[in-house]
N, C-alpha and C positions, 0 to 999 in steps of 0.2 A: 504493500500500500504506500504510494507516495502521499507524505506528511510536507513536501515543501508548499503543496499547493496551496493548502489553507491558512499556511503561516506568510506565503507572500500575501493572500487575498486579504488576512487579518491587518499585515502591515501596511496594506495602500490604503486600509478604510481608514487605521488612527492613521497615516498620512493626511488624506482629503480632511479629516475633523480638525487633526492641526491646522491645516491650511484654513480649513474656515473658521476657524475660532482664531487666528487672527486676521484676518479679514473681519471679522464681525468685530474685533478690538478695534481696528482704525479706523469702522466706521462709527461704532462710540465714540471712539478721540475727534474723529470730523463733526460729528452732530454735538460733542461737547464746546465745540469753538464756536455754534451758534447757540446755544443754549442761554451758554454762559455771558455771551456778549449783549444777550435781554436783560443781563440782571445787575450785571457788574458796574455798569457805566452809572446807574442809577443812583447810589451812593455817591458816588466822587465829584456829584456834579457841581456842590458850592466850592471845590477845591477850583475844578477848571473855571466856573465863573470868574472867579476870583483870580485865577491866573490872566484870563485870557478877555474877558470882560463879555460882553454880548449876551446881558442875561434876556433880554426881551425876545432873543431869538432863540436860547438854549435846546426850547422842546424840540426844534428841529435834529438836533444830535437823534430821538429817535425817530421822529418824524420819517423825518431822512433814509433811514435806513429802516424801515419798515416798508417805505413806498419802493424802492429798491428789489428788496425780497417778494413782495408779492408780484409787484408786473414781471421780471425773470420767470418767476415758476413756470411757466408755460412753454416759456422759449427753451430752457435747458431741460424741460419735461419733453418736449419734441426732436433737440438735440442727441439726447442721450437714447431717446429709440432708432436716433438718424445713424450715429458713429460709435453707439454704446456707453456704456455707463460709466468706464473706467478712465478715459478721456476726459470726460463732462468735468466729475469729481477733482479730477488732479488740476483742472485749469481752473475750477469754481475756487478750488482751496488755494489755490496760488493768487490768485485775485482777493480773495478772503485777506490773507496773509501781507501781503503792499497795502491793501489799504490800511492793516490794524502797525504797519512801519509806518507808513504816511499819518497817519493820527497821532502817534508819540510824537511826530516831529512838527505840528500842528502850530504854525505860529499866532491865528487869531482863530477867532466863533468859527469865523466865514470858514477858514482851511478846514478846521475840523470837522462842521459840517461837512463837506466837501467830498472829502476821506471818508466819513461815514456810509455816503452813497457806496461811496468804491466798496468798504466794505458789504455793503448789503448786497452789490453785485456779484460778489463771491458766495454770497449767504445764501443766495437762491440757490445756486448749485448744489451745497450743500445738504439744508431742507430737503428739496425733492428727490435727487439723487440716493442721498444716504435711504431714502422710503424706499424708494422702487429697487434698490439693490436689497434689502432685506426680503423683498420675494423674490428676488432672484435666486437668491443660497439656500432658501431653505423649502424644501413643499407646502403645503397647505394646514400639513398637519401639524408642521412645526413653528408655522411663523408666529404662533403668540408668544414665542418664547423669545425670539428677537425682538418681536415690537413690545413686550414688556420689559428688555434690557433699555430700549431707546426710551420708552416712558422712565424710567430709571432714571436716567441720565437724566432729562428735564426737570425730576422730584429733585435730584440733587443738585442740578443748579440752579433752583428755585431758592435752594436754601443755603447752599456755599457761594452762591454769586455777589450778593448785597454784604455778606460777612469781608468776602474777598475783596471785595474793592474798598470798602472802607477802612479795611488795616493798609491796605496797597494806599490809598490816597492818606491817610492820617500818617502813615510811618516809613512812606517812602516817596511816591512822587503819583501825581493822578495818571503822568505817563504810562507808568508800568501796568494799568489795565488796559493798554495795549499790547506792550512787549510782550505780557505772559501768553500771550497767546503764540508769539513766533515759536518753542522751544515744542509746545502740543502739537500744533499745526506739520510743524518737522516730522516727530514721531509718526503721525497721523498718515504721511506725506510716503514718508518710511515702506512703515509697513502698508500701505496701497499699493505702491509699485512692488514690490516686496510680494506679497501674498494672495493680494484680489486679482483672482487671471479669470476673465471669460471667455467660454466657449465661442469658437470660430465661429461664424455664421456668414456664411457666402450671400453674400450682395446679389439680387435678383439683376439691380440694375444699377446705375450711377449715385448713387446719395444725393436729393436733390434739396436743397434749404427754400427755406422759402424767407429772404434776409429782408423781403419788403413786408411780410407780413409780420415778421419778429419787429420790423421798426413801429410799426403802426398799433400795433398792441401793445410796445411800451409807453408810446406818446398816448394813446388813448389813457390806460392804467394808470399812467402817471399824472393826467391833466386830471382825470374822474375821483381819483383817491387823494390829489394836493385839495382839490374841492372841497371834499369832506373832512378830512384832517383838519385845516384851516378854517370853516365855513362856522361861523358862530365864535370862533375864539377869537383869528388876525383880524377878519372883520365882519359884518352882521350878514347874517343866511340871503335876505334879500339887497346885498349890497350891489352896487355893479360889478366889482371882483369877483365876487362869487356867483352870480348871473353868468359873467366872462365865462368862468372856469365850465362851468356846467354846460351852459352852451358851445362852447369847443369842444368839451368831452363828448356831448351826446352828437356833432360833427364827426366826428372821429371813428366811432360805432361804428357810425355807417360805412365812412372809409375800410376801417378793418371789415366789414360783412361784406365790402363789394372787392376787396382783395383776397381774402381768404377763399370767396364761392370761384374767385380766376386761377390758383395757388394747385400747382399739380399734388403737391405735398402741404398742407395747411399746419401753420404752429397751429389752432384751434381749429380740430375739424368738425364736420358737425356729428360725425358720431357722438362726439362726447356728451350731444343734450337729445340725440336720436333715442339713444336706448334707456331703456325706462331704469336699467339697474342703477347706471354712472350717473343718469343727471338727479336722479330720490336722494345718490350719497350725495351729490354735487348740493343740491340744496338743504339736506339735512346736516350737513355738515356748516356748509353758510350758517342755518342757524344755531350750531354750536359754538360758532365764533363769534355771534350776536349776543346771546346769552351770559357766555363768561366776562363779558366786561362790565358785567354785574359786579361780580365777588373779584374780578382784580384790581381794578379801577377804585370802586365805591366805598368796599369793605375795611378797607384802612382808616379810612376818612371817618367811616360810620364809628370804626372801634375807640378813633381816637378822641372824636368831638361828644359822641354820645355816650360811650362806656366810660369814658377817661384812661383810655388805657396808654401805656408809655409806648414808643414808637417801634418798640422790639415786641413787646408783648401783643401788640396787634399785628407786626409780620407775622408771628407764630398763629394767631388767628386765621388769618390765609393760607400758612403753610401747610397745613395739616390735610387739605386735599391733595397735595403733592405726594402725599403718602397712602390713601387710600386708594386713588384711580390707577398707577401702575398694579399693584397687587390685586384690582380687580380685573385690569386689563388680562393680567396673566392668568386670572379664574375665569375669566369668558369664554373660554372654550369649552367648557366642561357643560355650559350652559345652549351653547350655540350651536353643541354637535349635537345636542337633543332635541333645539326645537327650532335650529334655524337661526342665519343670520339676522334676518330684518325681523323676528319676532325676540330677538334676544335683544337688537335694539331700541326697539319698542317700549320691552322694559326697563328697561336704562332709562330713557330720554322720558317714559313718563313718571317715573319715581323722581329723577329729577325734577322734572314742573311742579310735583306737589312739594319737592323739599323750598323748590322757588320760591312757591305760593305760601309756603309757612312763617316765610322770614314779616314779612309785612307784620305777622300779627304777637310777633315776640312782645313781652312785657316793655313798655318804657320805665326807666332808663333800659332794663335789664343787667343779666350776671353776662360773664362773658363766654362763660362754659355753652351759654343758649346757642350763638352763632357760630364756635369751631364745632358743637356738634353737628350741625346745620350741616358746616362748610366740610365734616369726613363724609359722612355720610353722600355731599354730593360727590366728592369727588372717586367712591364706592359706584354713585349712580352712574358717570358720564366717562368710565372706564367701561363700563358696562355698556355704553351706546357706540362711542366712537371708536375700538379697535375691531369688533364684529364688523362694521361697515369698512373700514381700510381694508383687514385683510381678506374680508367677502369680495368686494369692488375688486381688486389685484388677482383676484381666482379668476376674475371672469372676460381675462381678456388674456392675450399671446404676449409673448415675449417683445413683439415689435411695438405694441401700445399700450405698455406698460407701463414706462415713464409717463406719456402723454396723460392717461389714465392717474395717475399718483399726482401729478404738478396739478390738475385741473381739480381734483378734491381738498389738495393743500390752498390753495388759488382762493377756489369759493372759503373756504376756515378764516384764510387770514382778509379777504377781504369783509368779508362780515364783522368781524374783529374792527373795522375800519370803521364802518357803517353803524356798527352798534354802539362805536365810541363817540358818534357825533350826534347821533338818534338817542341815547340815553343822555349826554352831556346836557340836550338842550330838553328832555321833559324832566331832569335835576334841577338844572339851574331858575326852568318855571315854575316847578314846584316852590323852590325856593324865595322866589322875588313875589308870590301871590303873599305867602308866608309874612315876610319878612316885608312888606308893601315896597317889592322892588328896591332894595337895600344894599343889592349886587346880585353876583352869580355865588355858585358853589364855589369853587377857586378862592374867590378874594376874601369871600367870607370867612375861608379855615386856614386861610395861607398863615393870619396873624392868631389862631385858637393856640394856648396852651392848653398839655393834657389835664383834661376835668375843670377847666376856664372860662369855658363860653357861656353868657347866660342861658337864662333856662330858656327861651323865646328862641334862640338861634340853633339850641341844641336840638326842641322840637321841629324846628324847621328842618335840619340837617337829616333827623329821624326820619321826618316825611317826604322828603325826598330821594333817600336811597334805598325806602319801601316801595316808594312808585318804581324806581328802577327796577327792585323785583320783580315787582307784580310785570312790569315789561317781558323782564327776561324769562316770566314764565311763560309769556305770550309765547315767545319765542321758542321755549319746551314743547309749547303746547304745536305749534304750525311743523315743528319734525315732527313729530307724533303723527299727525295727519299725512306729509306728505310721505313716509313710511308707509303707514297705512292706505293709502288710495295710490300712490305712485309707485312703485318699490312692488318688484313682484313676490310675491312668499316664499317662493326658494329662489336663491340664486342662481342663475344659471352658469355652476361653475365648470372646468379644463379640466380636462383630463389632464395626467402628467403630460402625455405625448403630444397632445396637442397643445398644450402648454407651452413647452421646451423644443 
C-alpha cells in the first residue's frame, strides 16, 4: 500500500490553509487601515486645529474622505471583476498609503483636507475589494467565519481607534495618526503579494473599461453627496448653493444613465437593480446605513447632555454594539441554514425596529444601563440582518460580478449613511428650535454643554430630539423589513460551486 499518497495530499491541504490564512491576515491588516482611519482622526482633531488653524472647515477632514470612498466603490467594484482582485487591492493600498504620507506632511486645513480625498481614494479599494475577496477564498459555507473576522476588526477599531489617536496626539505628535499607518499598510502590502495568488482565468476577450462612465459616476456621487453632507450645515437646504449642487447632480444622473445604457462594459450595469435579489440587499442595506446614524451620531450627544455622562463613559455606551453584532454575525449561520437568508434577515432588521422604537420611551432623565442595553442588544439584532444578506447576495452571482455585486451593496450602506446624516440632522435640529423657540441647532447648543450642565429646558429639548431621530431610524427598520418582505425572493437563488468558480 503506498502511504506517500495521502501524506503528500495531507500536506498540500495544511499548505492551501496556510496560504489562506495568510491571505485572510493581510486582508485584516488592509480593512484594518480603513477601519481604523474612521476613528483615529476623530480625537486628535483640537490638536491639528490648533496646529494648523481652519476650524470652520475641519469637518471636511471626514467629509472628504467619506465622499471619496463611496463614489470609488463602484469603479474599483467593476475594476477588480475587469483585471481581478489582487491588482485592484495592491494599487487601492498604495494610494491609501501617499495619501496617509501626504497628510503627516500637511502644511495647512486646505492640504490636509486635500490628502484626505487621496486617502479615501485608496479606501474605496480597500472596502470593497477586501469584501468580495472574502468570497473568493472561502465557499459558502464558510464565509461567516471570514466576515465575522472582518466585523472583528471594525469592533476593534471602534474601540482602539479614539484610545489611539488621542495618546498619538497628546504624547506625541497628531502626525503620527498618519504614519502608523505606513509600517500596517507595509505588512498588509507584504503578505498580498506574498500569499493572495488567484486562479488564472482566461480572458474571453480584450478587458474593456469603461473610463467615461467611471468619470461621470464620480462627478455625479461627488456633486449629489457634497449636497447632502453640506446642505443645512455650510449653508440652508433651500439656499442657491444647494439648489446648485442638486440641480447638477440630478444633470449628471442623466449623463451617467445615457453613458452607461452606450458602455459595452458599464461600471453600473443594470443588472444590478434588474434582479430582485441585489437591488432588496441594495436597498435594505441603504436603509441600514440610514438607520445607524441614529446611535452613532446622536447617542453621544444624548449620553452626555441628558444622562450627564463623562465623555469616555458615553463612548462605552456606543461601544458595546461593536461587541454584540460580530458574534452574532458569526451565529447567523446556524440561523440562516435553517430558515433562509432573507427570512433570517427579517428577523434581524425587525427586532431591530422594535429595539428603535423602544429608545423614544426610556424614562427621562434615565440610568445609563437603559440605552447600552438598548445599544447590545441592537447590535445582536443588525448582525443578524446584514451578514445573511452580504454573504447571500455574493452566492448569487459568478466570479466575474462579484466585485460589481459587493461595491454596489457597500455603495447603497454608505450612501445612506450620507442621506440619513443630513435627513436626521435636520428633523434634530427642528425638533430642537420648536423646543427651545429657535434658540439654534443641535451642534451649537451642546458644542458649549458641560457633562450634567445644561439646564433642565435644553436637556428636555436634546431628549426630544434624539427620540425623534429614533423613532426615524425605526422608520427606516421598518421600510427593510418591507422591502425584504415584498422584494427579496424567499430563497436565494444561490451557485453552485462550479458555476461559481
Amino acid at each position: 500500500m503506498d502511504r506517500t499518497k495521502p501524506a503528500l495530499r495531507d500536506t498540500a491541504r495544511r499548505t492551501g490553509t496556510d496560504r489562506r490564512g495568510a491571505a485572510v491576515a493581510a486582508l485584516m491588516l488592509a480593512m484594518a487601515l480603513a477601519a481604523l482611519d474612521s476613528t483615529i482622526v476623530a480625537t486628535a482633531v483640537p490638536q491639528i486645529v490648533a496646529d494648523l488653524g481652519g476650524f470652520s472647515v475641519f469637518s471636511w477632514l471626514f467629509s472628504g474622505y467619506l465622499l471619496a470612498v463611496t463614489v470609488t466603490l463602484p469603479v474599483y467594484g467593476k475594476l477588480s471583476d475587469t483585471f481581478g482582485r489582487k491588482p485592484v487591492l495592491i494599487a487601492g493600498a498604495c494610494v491609501f498609503l501617499l495619501g496617509s504620507l501626504l497628510c503627516a506632511l500637511a502644511w495647512n486645513m486646505g492640504a490636509l483636507i486635500a490628502f484626505r480625498i487621496v486617502q479615501g481614494l485608496g479606501g474605496g479599494a480597500l472596502q470593497g475589494t477586501v469584501q468580495t475577496l472574502a468570497a473568493d477564498l472561502y465557499p459558502l459555507e464558510e464565509r461567516p467565519k471570514i466576515q465575522a473576522k472582518l466585523s472583528t476588526v471594525w469592533a476593534v477599531s471602534a474601540i482602539a481607534g479614539p484610545a489611539l489617536g488621542g495618546v498619538l496626539a497628546a504624547y506625541a505628535d497628531w502626525r503620527w495618526i498618519f504614519l502608523v499607518n505606513l509600517p500596517i499598510g507595509a505588512l498588509a502590502l507584504w503578505l498580498i503579494v506574498r500569499h493572495l495568488h488567484e486562479p488564472h482565468r482566461e480572458a474571453r476577450t480584450r478587458p474593456r473599461v469603461d473610463w467615461a462612465g467611471a468619470l461621470t459616476v464620480f462627478a455625479c456621487g461627488g456633486v449629489l453627496l457634497t449636497a447632502l453632507v453640506q446642505g443645512g450645515v455650510a449653508w440652508p437646504w433651500l439656499s442657491q448653493p444647494s439648489l446648485a449642487l442638486f440641480g447638477t447632480g440630478l444633470a449628471l444622473v442623466a449623463v451617467v444613465v445615457a453613458v452607461e445604457r452606450r458602455a459595452a462594459e458599464p461600471i453600473i450595469p443594470g443588472w444590478v437593480w434588474r434582479r430582485r435579489t441585489i437591488a432588496a440587499v441594495n436597498l435594505a442595506l441603504g436603509a441600514l446605513g440610514l438607520l445607524m446614524v441614529a446611535p452613532t451620531v446622536f447617542l453621544p450627544t444624548y449620553a452626555q447632555a441628558v444622562l450627564g455622562l463623562a465623555p469616555l463613559t458615553a463612548g462605552f455606551v456606543l461601544s458595546v454594539w461593536t461587541v454584540s453584532w460580530p458574534v452574532s454575525a458569526a451565529l447567523s449561520q446556524h440561523v440562516y441554514r435553517r430558515i433562509g437568508f432573507r427570512d433570517t434577515a427579517m428577523l434581524g432588521i425587525g427586532t431591530a425596529a422594535l429595539l428603535l422604537l423602544v429608545f423614544p420611551f426610556l424614562p427621562y432623565p434615565g440610568e445609563a444601563w437603559q440605552p447600552t442595553l438598548l445599544m447590545l442588544l441592537l447590535g445582536g439584532a443588525l448582525g443578524l440582518f446584514q451578514l445573511p444578506l452580504i454573504v447571500g447576495v455574493q452566492s448569487t452571482v459568478g466570479w466575474a460580478e462579484r466585485g460589481t455585486t459587493t461595491a454596489s451593496v457597500l455603495f447603497c450602506r454608505q450612501t445612506g449613511q450620507t442621506v440619513g446624516a443630513s435627513v436626521f440632522g435636520a428633523i434634530a435640529n427642528g425638533v430642537l428650535a420648536a423646543r427651545l423657540g429657535g434658540a439654534g441647532d443641535l451642534d451649537s447648543v451642546t458644542r458649549g454643554l458641560g457633562s450634567g450642565t445644561a439646564p433642565e429646558a435644553t436637556r428636555r429639548a436634546i431628549a426630544d430630539a434624539v427620540h425623534a431621530v429614533y423613532l426615524g431610524a425605526s422608520c427606516a427598520a421598518g421600510l427593510a423589513f418591507l422591502v425584504l418582505l415584498f422584494v427579496a425572493p424567499r430563497r436565494f437563488p444561490v451557485l453552485t460551486r462550479d458555476a461559481r468558480d
